[in-house]
C-alpha positions in Angstrom: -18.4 -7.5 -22.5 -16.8 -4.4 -20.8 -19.5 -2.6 -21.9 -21.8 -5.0 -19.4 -19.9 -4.6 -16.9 -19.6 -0.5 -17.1 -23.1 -0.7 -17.2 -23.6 -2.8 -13.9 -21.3 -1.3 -12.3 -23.1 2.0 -12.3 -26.1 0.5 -11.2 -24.1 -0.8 -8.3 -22.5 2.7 -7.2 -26.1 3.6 -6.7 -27.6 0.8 -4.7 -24.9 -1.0 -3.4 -24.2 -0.7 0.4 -27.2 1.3 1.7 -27.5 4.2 4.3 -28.5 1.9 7.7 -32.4 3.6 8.1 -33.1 1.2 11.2 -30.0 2.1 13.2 -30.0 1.2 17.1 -29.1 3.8 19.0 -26.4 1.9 21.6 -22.7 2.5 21.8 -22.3 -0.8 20.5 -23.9 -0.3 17.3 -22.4 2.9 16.8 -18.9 1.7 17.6 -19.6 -0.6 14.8 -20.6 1.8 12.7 -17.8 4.3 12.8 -15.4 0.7 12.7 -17.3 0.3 9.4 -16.9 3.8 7.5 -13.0 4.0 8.9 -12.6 0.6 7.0 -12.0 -1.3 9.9 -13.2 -4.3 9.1 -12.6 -6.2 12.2 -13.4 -4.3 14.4 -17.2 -3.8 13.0 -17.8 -7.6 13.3 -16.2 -8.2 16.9 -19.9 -7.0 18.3 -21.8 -9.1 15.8 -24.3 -11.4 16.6 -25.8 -13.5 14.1 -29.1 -13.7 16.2 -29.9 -10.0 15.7 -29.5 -9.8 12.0 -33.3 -9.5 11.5 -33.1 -6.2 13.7 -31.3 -4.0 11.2 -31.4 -4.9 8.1 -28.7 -2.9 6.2 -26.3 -3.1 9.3 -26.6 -7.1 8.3 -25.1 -6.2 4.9 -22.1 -4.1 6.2 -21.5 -7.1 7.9 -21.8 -9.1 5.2 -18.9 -6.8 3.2 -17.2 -6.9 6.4 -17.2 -10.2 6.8 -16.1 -11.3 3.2 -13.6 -8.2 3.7 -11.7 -10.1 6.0 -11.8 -13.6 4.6 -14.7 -15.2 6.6 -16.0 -16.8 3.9 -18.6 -19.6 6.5 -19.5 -16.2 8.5 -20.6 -14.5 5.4 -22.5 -17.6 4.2 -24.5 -17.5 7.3 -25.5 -13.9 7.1 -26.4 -14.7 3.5 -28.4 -17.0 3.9 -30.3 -15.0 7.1 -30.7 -11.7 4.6 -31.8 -14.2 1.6 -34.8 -15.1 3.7 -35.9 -11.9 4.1 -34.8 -10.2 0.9 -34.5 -13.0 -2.0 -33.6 -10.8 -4.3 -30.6 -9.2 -2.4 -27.8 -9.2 -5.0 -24.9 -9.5 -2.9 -26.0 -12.4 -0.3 -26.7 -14.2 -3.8 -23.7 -13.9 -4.9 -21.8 -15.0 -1.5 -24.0 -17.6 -1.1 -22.9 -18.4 -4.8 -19.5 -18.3 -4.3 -20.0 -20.2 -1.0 -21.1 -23.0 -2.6 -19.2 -23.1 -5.7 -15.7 -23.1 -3.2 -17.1 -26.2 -1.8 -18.1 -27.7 -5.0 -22.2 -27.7 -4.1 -22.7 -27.4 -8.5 -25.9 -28.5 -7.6 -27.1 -26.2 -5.4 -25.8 -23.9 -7.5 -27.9 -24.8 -10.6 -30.9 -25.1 -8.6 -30.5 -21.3 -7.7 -30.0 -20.3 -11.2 -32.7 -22.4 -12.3 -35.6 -21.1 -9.6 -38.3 -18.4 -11.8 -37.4 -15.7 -9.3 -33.6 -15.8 -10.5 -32.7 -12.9 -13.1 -29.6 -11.4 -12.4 -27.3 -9.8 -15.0 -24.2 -9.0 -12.6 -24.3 -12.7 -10.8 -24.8 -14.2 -14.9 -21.5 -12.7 -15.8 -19.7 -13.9 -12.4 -20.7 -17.2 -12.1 -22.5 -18.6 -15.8 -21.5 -18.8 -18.9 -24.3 -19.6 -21.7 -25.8 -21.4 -18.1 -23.0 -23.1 -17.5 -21.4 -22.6 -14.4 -17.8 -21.2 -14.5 -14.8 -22.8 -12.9 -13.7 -21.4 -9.7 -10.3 -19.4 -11.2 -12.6 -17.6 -14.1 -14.8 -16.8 -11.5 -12.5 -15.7 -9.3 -11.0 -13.2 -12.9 -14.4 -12.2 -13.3 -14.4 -10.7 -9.9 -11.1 -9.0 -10.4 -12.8 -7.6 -13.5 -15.3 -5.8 -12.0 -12.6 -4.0 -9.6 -10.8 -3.4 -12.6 -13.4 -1.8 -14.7 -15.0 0.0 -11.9 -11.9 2.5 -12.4 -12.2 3.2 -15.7 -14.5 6.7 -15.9 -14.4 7.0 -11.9 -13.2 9.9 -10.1 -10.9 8.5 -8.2 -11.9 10.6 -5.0 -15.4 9.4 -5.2 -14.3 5.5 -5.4 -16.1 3.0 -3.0 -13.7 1.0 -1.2 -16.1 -1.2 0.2 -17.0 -2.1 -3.0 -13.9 -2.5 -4.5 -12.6 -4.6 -1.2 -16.2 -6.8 -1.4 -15.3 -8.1 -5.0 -11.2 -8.7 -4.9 -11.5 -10.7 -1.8 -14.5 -12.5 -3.3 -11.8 -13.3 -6.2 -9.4 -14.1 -3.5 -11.3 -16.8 -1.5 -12.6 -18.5 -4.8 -9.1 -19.1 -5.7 -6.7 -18.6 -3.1 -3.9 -18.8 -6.1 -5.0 -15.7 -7.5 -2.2 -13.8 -6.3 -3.4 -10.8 -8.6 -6.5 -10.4 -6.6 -3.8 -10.2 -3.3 -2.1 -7.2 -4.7 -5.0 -5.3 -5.7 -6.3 -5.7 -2.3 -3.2 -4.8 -1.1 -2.9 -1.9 -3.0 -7.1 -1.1 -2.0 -6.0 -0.8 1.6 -3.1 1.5 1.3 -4.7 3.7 -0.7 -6.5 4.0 2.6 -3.3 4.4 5.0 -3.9 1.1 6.2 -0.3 0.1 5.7 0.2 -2.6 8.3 -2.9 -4.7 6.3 -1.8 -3.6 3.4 1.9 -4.8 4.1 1.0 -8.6 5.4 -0.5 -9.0 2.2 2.5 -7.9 -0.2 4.9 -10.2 2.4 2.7 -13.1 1.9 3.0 -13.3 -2.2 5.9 -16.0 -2.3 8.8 -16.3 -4.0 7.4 -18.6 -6.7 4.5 -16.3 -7.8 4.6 -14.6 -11.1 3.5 -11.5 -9.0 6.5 -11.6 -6.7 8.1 -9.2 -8.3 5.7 -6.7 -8.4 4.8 -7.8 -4.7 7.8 -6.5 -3.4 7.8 -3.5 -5.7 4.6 -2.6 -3.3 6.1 -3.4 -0.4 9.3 -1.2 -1.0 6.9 1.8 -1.5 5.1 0.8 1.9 8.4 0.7 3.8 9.3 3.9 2.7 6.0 5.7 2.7 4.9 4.6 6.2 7.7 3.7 8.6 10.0 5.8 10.7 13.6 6.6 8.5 15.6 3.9 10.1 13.3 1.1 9.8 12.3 2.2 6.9 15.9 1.9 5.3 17.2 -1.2 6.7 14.0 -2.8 5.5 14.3 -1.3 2.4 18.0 -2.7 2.2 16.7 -6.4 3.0 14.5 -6.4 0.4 17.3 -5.2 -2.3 19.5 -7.8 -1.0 17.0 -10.8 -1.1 15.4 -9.3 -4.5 19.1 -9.6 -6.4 19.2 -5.9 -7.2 15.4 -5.9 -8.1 15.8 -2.6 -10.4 12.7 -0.9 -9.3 13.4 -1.7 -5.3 16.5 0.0 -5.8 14.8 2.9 -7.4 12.4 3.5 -4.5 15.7 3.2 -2.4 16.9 6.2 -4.0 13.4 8.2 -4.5 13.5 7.7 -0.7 16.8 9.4 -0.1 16.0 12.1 -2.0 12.4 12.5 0.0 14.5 12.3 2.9 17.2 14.9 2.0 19.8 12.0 2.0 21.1 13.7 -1.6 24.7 11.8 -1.2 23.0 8.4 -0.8 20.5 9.1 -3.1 22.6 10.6 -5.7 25.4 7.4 -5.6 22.2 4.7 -6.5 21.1 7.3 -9.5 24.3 6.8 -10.8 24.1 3.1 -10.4 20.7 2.9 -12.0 22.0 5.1 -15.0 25.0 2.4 -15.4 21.9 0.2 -16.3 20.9 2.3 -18.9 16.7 1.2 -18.4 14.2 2.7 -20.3 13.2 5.4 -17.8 17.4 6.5 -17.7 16.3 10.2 -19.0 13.9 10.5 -15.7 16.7 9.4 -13.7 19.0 11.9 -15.5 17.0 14.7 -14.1 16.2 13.2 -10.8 19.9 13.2 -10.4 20.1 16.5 -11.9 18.0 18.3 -9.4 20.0 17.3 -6.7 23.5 18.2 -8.0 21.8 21.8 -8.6 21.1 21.3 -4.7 
């Protein structure tokens, strides 16, 4: 099975997400466009008019990614179904369109799709079908996280597509909102890109009750200190200790951010606390100490 989906998923670095060839030269469109490769997914769909999508074609399927991107699942269904009249084979309105109507329980629809001669997908069969039945929504919505997850193995990291990988977790998120997984990959997605403030909502809104809480505010610790001013930064980093009940790994980042900061005192006093604990990782935080006693 993970060889099928290695396999795909090559296919899909090479024809997924199109250089635009019809492009309209207006500030508009180019606004749009430079929204689009900055990752700024808003942004690229503020301008959109539905009307238009017959005008340029592969602009229609940015906004498509865009529009599933941000969680606009009935937007997205509507630019499907526009780019499905004109391309039936396009692989990625199917399987919106797909997803569409399997959130709102249309099994129906569904089967007709799979069921119509011009139909032959291998991707979409491994998403949505199993021996041609249709999946539930939550091993739909792991399937999708899957993909994201495989699409790493092999992949120069510097070469990965985020549009891609964005497309498919939030496609795993809106199938099952519950899938709190799917949240902290995408998370994780858009800090990777410095977009911290996205990436930071997300973490916050994994609650208390989620099996993923933990590592939740793990990734939200890291943000704080990676991406806000020293003060801030610290007292948000002390909230979060506090309400996490001495989370071990919040209180490491605590001190991995003294140190980064040249706060050796402060960092070297949680060292000590976290070597009291005696963890697994106590030899790294022997020499972490280490090198700043030598300081």
């Amino acid at each position: 099975m993970i060889n099928l989906i290695k396999k795909l998923l090559i296919l899909n670095f090479l024809l997924f997400f199109p250089t635009s060839l019809l492009a309209l030269n207006s500030s508009t469109f180019l606004i749009s466009q430079s929204a689009f490769k900055n990752h700024d997914y808003t942004t690229s769909l503020s301008s959109f008019d539905l009307n238009e999508i017959g005008l340029i074609n592969n602009d229609s399927i940015d906004k498509l990614i865009a529009a599933i991107i941000v969680e606009d699942l009935n937007l997205a269904y509507d630019i499907a179904s526009e780019i499905l009249l004109k391309d039936y084979e396009n692989q990625e309105a199917h399987v919106v369109k797909l997803t569409y109507l399997l959130s709102n329980n249309k099994l129906n629809k569904i089967n007709e799709i799979k069921q119509n001669s011009n139909f032959n997908n291998e991707l979409i069969d491994f998403i949505f079908f199993n021996n041609d039945n249709i999946k539930d929504t939550k091993t739909v919505s792991k399937s999708f996280v899957d993909i994201v997850i495989s699409s790493y193995s092999d992949v120069d990291q510097n070469s990965l597509n985020y549009n891609f990988l964005l497309f498919y977790i939030s496609l795993s998120k809106l199938i099952d909102p519950t899938n709190d997984r799917a949240a902290i990959i995408k998370g994780e997605l858009f800090q990777n890109l410095k977009k911290e403030k996205i990436a930071r909502k997300i973490f916050e809104n994994i609650k208390e009750d989620s099996p993923f809480f933990s590592e939740a505010q793990k990734s939200l610790a890291y943000n704080y200190s990676s991406f806000l001013p020293f003060k801030v930064a610290e007292n948000n980093l002390k909230n979060l200790l506090e309400n996490s009940k001495d989370n071990y790994s919040i209180k490491k980042i605590l001190a991995d951010f003294y140190r980064y900061e040249k706060r050796y005192e402060l960092a070297i006093s949680i060292y000590n606390d976290l070597i009291n604990l005696n963890m697994d990782d106590v030899w790294n935080i022997y020499y972490m100490r280490g090198q700043l006693i030598k300081l």
